[in-house]
MIROMAR-473961 format. One record per residue (C-alpha): residue number from 1; residue in three letters; chain; x, y, z. Coordinates in Angstrom, 1 decimal. Layout:
N
<rec pos="NUM" code="ALA" unit="A" x="X" y="Y" z="Z"/>
...
//
This chain:
275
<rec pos="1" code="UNK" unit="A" x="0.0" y="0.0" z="0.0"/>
<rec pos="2" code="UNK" unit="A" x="2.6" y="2.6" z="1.1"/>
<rec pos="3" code="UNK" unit="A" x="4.4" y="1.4" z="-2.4"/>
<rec pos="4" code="UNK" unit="A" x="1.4" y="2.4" z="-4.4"/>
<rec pos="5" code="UNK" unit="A" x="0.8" y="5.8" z="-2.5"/>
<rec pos="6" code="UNK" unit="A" x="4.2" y="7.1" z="-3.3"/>
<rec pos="7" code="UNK" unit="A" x="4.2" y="5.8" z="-6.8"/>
<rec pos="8" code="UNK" unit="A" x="0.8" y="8.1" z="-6.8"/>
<rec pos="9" code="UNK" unit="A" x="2.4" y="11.3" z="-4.5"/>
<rec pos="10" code="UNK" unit="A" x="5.4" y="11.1" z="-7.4"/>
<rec pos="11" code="UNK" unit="A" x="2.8" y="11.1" z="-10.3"/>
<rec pos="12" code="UNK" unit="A" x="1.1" y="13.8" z="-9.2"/>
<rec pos="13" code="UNK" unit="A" x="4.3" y="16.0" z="-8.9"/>
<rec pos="14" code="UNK" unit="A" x="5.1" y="15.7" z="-12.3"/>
<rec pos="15" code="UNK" unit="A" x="1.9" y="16.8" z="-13.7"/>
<rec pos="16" code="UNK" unit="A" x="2.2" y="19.9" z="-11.3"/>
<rec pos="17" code="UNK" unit="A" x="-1.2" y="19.0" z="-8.7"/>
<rec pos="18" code="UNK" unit="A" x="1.0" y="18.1" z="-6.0"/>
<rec pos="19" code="UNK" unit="A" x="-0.2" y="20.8" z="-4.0"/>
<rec pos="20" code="UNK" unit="A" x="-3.0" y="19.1" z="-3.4"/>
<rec pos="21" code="UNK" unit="A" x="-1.5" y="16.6" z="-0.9"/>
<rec pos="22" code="UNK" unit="A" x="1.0" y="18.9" z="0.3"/>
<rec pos="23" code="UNK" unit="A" x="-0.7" y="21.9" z="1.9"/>
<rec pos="24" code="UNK" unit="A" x="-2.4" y="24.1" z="-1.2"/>
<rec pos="25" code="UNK" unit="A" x="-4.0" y="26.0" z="2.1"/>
<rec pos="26" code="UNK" unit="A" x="-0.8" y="27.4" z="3.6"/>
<rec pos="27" code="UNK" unit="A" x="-0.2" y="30.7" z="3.8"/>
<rec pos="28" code="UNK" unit="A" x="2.4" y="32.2" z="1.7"/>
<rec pos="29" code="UNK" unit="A" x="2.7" y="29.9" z="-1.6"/>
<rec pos="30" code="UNK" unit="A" x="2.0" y="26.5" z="-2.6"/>
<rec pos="31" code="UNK" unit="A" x="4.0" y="23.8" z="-3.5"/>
<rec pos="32" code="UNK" unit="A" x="5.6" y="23.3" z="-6.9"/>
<rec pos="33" code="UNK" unit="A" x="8.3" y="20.6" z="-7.1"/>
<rec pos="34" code="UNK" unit="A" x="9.9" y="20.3" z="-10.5"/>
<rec pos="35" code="UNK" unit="A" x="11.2" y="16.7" z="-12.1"/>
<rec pos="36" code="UNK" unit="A" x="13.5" y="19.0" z="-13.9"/>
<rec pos="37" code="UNK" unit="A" x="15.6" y="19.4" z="-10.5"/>
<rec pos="38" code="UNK" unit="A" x="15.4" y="17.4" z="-7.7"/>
<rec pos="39" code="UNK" unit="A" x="16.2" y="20.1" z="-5.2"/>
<rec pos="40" code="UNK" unit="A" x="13.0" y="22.2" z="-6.2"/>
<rec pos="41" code="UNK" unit="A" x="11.2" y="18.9" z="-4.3"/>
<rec pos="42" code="UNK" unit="A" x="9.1" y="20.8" z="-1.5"/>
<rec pos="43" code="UNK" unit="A" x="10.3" y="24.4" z="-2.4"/>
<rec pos="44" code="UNK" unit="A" x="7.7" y="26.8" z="-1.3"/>
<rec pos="45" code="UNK" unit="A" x="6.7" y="28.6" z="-4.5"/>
<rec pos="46" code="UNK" unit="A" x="5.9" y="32.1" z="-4.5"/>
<rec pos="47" code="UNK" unit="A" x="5.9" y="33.2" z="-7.9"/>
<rec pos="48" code="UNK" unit="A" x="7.1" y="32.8" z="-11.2"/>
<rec pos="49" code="UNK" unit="A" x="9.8" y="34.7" z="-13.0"/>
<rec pos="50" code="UNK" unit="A" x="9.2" y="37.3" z="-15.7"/>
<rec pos="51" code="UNK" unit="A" x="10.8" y="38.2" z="-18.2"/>
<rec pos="52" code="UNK" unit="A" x="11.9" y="42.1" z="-18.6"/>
<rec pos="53" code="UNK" unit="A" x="11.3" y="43.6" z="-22.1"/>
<rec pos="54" code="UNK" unit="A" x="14.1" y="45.2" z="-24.3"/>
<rec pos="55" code="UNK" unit="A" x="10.8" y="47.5" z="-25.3"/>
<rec pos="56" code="UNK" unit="A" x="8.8" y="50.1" z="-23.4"/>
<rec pos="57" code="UNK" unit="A" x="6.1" y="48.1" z="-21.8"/>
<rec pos="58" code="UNK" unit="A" x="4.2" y="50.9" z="-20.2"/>
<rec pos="59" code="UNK" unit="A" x="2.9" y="53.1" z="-23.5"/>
<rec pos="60" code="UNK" unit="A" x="1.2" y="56.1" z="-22.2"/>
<rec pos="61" code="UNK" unit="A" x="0.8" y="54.3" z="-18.9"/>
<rec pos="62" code="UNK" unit="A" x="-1.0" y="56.6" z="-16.7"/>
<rec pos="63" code="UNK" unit="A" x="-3.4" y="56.4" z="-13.6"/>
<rec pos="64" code="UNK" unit="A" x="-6.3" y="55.3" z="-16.2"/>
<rec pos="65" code="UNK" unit="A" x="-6.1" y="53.0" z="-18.7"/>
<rec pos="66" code="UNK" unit="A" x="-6.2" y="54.6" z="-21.6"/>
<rec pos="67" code="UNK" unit="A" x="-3.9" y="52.8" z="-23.8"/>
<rec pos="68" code="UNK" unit="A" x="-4.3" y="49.2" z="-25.3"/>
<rec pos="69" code="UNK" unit="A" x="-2.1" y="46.4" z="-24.2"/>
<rec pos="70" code="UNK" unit="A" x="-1.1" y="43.1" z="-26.1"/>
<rec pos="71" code="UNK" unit="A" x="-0.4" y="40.0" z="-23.7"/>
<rec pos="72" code="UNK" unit="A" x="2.1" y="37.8" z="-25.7"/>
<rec pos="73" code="UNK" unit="A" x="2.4" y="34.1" z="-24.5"/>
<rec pos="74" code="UNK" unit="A" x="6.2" y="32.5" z="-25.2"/>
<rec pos="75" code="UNK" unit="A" x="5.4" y="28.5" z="-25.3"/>
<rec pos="76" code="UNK" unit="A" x="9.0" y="27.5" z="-25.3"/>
<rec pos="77" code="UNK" unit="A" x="10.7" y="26.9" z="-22.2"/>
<rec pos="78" code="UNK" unit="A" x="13.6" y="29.3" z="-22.8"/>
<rec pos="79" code="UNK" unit="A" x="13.4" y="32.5" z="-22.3"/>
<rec pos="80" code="UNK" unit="A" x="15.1" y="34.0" z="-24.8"/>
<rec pos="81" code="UNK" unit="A" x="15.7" y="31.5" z="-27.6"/>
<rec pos="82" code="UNK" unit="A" x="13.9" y="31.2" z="-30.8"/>
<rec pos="83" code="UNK" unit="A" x="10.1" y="31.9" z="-30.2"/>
<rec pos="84" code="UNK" unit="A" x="11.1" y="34.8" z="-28.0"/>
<rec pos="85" code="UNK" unit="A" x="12.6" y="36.9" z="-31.4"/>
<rec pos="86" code="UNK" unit="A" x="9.9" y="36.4" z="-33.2"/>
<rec pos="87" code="UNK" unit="A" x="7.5" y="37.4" z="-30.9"/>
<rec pos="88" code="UNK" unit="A" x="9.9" y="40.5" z="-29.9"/>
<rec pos="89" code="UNK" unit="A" x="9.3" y="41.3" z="-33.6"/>
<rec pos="90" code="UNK" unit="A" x="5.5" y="41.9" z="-33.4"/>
<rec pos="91" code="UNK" unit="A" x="6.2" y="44.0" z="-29.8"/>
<rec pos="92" code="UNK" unit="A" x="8.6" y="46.2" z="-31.0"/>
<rec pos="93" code="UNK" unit="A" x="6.0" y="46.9" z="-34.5"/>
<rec pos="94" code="UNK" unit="A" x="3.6" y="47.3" z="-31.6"/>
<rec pos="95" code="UNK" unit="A" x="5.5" y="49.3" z="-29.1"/>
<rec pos="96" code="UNK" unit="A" x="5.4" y="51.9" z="-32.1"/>
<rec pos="97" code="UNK" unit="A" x="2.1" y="52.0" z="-32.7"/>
<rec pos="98" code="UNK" unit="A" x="2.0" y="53.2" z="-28.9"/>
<rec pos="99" code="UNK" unit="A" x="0.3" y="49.2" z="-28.4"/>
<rec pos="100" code="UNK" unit="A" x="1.5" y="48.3" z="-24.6"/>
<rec pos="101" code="UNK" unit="A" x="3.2" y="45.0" z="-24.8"/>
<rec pos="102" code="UNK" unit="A" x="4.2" y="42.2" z="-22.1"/>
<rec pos="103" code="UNK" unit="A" x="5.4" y="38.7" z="-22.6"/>
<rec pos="104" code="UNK" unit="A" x="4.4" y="36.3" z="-20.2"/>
<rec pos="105" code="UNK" unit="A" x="6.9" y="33.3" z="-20.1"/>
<rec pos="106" code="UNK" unit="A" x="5.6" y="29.8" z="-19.0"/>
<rec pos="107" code="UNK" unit="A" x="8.4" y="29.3" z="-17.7"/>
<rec pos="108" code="UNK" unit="A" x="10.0" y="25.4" z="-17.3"/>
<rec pos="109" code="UNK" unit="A" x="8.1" y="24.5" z="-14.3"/>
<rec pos="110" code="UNK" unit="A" x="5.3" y="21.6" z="-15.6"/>
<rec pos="111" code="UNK" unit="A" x="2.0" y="22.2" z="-16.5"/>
<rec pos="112" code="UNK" unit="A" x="-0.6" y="20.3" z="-16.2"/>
<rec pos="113" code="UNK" unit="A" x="-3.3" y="19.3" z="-19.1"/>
<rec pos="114" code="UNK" unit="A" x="-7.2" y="19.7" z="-18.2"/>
<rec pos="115" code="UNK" unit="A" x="-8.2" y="16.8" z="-16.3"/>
<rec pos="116" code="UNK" unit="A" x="-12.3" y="17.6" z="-16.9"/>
<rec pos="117" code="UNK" unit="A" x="-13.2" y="18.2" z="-13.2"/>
<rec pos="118" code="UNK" unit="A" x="-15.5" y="21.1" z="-14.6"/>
<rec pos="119" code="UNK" unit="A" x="-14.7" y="22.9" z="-11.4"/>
<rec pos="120" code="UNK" unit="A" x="-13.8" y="26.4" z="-13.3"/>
<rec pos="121" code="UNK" unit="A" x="-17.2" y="26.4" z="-14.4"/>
<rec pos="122" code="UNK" unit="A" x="-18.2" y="26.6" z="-10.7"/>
<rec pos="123" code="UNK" unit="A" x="-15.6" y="29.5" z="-9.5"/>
<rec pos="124" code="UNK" unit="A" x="-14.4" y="30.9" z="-13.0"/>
<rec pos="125" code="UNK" unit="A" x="-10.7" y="30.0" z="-12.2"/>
<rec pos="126" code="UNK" unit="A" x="-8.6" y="26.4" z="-12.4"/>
<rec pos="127" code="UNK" unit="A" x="-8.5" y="25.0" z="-9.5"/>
<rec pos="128" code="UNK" unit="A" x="-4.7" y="24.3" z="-10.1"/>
<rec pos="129" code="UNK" unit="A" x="-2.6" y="26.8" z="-8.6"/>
<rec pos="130" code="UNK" unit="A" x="0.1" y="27.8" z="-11.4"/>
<rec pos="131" code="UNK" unit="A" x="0.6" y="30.0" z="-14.5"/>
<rec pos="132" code="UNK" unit="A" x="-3.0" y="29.4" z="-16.1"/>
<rec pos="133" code="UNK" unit="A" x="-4.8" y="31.8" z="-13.4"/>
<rec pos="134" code="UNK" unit="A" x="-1.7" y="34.1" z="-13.6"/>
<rec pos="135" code="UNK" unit="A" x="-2.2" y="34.5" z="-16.9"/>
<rec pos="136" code="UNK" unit="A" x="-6.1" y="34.4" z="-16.2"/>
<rec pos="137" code="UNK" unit="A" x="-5.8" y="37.8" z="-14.3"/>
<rec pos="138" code="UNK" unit="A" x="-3.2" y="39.6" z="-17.0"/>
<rec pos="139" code="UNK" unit="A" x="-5.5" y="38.7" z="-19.8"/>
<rec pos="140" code="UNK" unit="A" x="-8.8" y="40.7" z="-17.9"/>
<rec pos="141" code="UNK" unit="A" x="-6.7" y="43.9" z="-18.7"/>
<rec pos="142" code="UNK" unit="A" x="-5.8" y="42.7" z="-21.8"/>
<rec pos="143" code="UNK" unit="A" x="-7.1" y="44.0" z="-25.7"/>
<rec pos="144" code="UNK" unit="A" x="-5.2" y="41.3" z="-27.6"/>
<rec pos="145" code="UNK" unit="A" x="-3.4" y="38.1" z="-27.7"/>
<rec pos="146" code="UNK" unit="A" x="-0.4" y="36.7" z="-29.6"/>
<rec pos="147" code="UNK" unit="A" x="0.4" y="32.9" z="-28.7"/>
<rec pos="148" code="UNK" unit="A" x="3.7" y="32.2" z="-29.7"/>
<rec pos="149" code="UNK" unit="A" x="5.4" y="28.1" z="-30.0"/>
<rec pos="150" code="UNK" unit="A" x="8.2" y="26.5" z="-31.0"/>
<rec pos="151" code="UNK" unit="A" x="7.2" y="23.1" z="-33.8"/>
<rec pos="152" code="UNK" unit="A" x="7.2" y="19.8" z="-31.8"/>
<rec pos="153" code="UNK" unit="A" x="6.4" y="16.9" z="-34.0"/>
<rec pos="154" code="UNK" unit="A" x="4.4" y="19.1" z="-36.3"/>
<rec pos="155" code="UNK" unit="A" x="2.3" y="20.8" z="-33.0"/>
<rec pos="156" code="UNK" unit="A" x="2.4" y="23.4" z="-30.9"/>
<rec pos="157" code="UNK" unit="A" x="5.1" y="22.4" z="-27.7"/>
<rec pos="158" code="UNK" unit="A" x="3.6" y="20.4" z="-25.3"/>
<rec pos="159" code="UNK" unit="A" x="3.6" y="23.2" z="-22.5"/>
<rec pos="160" code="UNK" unit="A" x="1.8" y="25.2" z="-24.3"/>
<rec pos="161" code="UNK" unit="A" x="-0.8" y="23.0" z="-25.6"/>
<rec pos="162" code="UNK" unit="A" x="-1.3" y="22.0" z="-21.7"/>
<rec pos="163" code="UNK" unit="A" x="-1.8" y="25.6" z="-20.7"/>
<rec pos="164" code="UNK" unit="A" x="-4.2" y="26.6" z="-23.7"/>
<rec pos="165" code="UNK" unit="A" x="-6.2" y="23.7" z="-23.1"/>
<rec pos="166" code="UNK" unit="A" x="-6.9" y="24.9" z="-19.5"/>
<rec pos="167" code="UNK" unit="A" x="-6.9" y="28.7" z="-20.3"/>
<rec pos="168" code="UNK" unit="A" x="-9.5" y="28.3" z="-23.0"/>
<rec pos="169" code="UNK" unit="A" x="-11.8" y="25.6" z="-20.8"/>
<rec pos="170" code="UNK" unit="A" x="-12.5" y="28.5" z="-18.2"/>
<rec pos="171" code="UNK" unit="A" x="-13.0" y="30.6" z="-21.0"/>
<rec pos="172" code="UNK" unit="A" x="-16.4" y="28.9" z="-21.4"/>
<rec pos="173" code="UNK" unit="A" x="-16.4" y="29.7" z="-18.1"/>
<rec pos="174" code="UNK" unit="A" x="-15.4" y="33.4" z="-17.6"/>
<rec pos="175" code="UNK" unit="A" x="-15.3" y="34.9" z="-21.4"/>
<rec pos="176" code="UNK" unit="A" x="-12.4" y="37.0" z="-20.5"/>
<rec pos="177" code="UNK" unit="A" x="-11.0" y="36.2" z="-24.3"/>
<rec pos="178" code="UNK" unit="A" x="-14.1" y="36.7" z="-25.9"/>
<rec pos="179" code="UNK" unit="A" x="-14.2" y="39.3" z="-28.6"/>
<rec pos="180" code="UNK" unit="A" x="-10.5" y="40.4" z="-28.2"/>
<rec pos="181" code="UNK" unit="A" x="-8.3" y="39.7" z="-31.1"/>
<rec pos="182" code="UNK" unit="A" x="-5.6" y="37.4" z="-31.1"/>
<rec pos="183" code="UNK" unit="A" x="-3.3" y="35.3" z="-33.2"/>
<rec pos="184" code="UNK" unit="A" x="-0.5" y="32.8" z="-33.3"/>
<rec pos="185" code="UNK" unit="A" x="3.2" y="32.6" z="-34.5"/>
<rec pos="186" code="UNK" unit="A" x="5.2" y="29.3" z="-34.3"/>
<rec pos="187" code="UNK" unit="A" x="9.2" y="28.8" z="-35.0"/>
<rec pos="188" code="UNK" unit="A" x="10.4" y="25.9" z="-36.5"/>
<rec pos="189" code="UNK" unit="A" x="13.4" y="24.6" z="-38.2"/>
<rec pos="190" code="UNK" unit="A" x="12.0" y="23.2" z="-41.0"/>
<rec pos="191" code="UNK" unit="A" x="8.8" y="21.7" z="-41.0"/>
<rec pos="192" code="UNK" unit="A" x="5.2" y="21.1" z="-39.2"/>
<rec pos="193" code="UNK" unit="A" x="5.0" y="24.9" z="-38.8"/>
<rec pos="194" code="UNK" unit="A" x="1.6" y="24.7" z="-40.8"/>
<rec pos="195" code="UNK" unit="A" x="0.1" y="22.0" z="-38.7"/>
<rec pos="196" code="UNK" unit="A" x="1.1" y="24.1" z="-35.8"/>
<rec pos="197" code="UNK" unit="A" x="-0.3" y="27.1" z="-36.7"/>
<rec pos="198" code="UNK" unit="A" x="-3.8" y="25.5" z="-37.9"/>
<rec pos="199" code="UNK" unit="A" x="-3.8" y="23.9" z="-34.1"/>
<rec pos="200" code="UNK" unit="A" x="-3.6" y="27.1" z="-32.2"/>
<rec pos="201" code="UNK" unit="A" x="-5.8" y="28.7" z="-34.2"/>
<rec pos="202" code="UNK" unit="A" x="-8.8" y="26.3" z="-33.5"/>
<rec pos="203" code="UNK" unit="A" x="-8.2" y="27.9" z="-30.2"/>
<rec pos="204" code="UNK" unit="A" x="-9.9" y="31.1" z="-30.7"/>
<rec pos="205" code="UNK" unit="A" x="-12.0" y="30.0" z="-33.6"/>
<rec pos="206" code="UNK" unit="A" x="-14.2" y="28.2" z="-30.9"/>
<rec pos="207" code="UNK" unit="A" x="-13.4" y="31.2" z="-28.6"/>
<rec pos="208" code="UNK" unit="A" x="-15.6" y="34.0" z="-30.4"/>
<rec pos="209" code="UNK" unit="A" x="-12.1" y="35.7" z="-31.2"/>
<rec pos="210" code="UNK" unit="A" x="-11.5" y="37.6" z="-34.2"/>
<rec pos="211" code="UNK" unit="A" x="-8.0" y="36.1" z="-35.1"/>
<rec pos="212" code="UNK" unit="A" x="-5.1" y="38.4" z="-36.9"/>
<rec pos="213" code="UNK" unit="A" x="-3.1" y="37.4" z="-39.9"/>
<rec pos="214" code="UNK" unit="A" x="-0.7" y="38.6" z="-42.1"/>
<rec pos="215" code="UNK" unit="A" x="0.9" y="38.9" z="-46.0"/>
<rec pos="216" code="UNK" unit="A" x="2.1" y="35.0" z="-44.8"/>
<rec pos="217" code="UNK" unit="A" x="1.1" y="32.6" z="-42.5"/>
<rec pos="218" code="UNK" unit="A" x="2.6" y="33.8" z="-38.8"/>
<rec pos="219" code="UNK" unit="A" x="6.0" y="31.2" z="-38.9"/>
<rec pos="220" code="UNK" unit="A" x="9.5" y="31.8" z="-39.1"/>
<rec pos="221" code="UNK" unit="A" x="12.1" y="29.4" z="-39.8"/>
<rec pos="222" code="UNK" unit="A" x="15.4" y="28.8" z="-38.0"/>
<rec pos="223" code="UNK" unit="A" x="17.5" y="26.9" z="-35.3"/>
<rec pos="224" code="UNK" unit="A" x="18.5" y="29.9" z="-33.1"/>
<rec pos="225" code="UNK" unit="A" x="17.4" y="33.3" z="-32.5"/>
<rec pos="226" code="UNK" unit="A" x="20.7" y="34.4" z="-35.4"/>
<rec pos="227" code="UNK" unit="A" x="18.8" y="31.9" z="-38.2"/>
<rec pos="228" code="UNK" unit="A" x="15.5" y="33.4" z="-37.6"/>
<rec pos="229" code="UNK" unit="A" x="16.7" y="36.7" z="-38.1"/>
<rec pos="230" code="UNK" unit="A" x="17.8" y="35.9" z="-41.6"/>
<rec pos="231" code="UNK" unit="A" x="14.3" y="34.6" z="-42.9"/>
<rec pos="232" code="UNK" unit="A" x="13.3" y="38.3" z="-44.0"/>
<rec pos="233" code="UNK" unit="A" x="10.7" y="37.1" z="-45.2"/>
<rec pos="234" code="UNK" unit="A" x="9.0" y="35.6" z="-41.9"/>
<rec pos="235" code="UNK" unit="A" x="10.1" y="38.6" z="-40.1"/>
<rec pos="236" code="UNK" unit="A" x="8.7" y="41.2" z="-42.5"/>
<rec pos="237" code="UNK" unit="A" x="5.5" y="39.1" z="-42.0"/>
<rec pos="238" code="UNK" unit="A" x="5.7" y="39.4" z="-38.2"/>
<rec pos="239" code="UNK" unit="A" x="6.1" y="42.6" z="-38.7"/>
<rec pos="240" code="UNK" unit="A" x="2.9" y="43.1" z="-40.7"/>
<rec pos="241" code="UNK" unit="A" x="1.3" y="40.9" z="-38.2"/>
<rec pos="242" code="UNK" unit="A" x="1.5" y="43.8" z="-35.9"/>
<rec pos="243" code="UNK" unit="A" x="0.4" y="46.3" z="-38.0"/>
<rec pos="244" code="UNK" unit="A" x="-2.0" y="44.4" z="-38.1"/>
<rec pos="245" code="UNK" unit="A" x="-3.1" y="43.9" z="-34.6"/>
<rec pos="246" code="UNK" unit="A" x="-2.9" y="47.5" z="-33.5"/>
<rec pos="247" code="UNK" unit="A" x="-5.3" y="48.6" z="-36.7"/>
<rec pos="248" code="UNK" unit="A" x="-8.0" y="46.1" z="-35.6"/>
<rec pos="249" code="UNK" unit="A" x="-7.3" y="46.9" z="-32.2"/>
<rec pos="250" code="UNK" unit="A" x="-7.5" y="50.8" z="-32.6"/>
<rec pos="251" code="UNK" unit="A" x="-10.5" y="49.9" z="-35.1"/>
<rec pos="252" code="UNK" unit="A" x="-12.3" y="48.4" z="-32.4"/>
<rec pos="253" code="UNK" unit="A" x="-11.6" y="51.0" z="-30.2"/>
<rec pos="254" code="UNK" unit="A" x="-13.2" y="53.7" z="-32.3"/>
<rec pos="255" code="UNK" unit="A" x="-16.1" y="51.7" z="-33.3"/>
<rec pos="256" code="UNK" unit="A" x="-16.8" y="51.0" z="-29.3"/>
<rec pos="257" code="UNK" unit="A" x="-16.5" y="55.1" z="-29.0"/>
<rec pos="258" code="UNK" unit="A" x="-19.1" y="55.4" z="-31.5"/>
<rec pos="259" code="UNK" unit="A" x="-21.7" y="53.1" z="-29.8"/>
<rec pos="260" code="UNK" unit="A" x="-21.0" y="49.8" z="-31.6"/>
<rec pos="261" code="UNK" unit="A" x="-21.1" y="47.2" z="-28.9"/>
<rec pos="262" code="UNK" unit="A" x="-19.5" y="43.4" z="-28.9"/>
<rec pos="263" code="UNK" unit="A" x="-22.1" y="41.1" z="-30.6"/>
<rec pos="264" code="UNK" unit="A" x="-25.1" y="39.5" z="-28.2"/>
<rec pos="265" code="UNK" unit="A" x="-24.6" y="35.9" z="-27.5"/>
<rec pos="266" code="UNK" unit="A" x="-27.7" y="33.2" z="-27.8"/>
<rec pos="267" code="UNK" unit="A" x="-27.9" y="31.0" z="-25.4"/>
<rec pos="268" code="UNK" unit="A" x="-25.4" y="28.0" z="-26.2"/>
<rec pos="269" code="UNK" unit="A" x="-27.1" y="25.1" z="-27.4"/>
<rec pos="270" code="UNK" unit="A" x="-25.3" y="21.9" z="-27.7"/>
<rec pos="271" code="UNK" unit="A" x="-26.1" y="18.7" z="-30.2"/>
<rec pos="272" code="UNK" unit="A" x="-24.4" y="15.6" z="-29.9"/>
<rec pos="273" code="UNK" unit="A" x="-23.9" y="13.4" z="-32.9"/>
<rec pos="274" code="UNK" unit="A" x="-24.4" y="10.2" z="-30.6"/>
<rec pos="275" code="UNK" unit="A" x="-28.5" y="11.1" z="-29.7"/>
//
């Protein structure tokens, strides 16, 4: 028996619910032990690490909010590698279209996929304590999205895919992302970018979100941050990309000015195939 509960307590660690049997209510933090290193085993966690911008992040910043603000999501766990330039393409078009920008970095700490409990539907958050209801909270304030991935066997990274899942699931929940713009941009190094991008994009398509696009599809091609540099091509469309955003953003903006309101929902009905 004590066999099978530990072969249990270590499970749940790696899919990042530990908390759960380890004191979620404690003051302070939660736990978060890592498989990547063993000496993060029962490390109180306190919050997760973020990534300063080389851009201005606080456009017109003021005591109201009267600027627009872009929440970029880097799915690859580093920090600076590959994903990271491309999306710091699209900030800095933004940054001069006076667009407020922030990356939020999922870090390397694991994420867990949706298990179905349905309990966001009760309290509008994950019950899992981790970057899904950080990002939950940023995205509120938020006018726009950009998800951004390196190409894992033709998908989006598994991280990534993990936190969507959950993010978008209290979506039905919450409609925080409803009716705000987003789009995605994957890195690769040679192939699957398509079948990426088409699997992020489902995403918002079932999300009410108008989604952004460009003179290309939103991918970039390289093995380092120096390769994807040289595909002018890519970055030209990343840079297009957002143009892009801040003119639907801005037109959206104006038309809400003017008295043109988000569209109102039916009530959701749901048919299933099997009757």
């Amino acid at each position: 028996m004590q066999q099978q509960q530990d072969l249990l307590k270590s499970f749940l660690k790696y899919v990042g619910i530990s908390w759960l049997m380890r004191g979620a209510h404690q003051p302070g933090g939660f736990y978060a032990p890592s498989p990547i290193c063993e000496a993060n085993v029962g490390r109180r966690y306190t919050g997760i690490p973020r990534l300063q911008p080389e851009w201005n992040s606080s456009v017109h910043e003021g005591s109201e909010r009267t600027s627009m603000k872009v929440l970029l999501v880097n799915g690859s766990p580093h920090e600076k590698g590959s994903t990271y330039t491309a999306l710091a393409e699209v900030a800095n078009t933004l940054n001069k279209q006076e667009i407020k920008v922030e990356i939020f970095q999922l870090g390397v700490k694991p994420i867990s996929g949706c298990i179905g409990c349905g309990t966001c539907a009760k309290i509008g958050k994950c019950f899992m304590r981790d970057q899904v209801n950080e990002f939950l909270e940023k995205a509120s304030d938020a006018d726009g999205f950009l998800f951004g991935s390196p190409v894992h066997f033709a998908s989006a990274s598994g991280m990534l895919t993990c936190f969507m899942d959950r993010v978008f699931y209290v979506n039905f929940a919450n409609r925080v992302l409803d009716n705000k713009p987003a789009a995605a941009v994957v890195v690769c190094r040679r192939g699957g970018a398509t079948a990426a991008l088409d699997q992020i994009n489902k995403y918002f398509a079932i999300s009410n979100m108008p989604m952004v696009g460009s003179q290309y599809w939103n991918m970039v091609h390289g093995n380092s941050p120096e390769e994807i540099r040289k595909d002018l091509e890519g970055m030209q469309g990343l840079r297009t990309l957002g143009n892009n955003m801040a003119w639907l953003l801005k037109s959206i903006k104006a038309g809400k000015a003017s008295g043109i309101n988000t569209p109102e929902k039916e009530p959701r009905m749901m048919t299933n195939f099997i009757r």
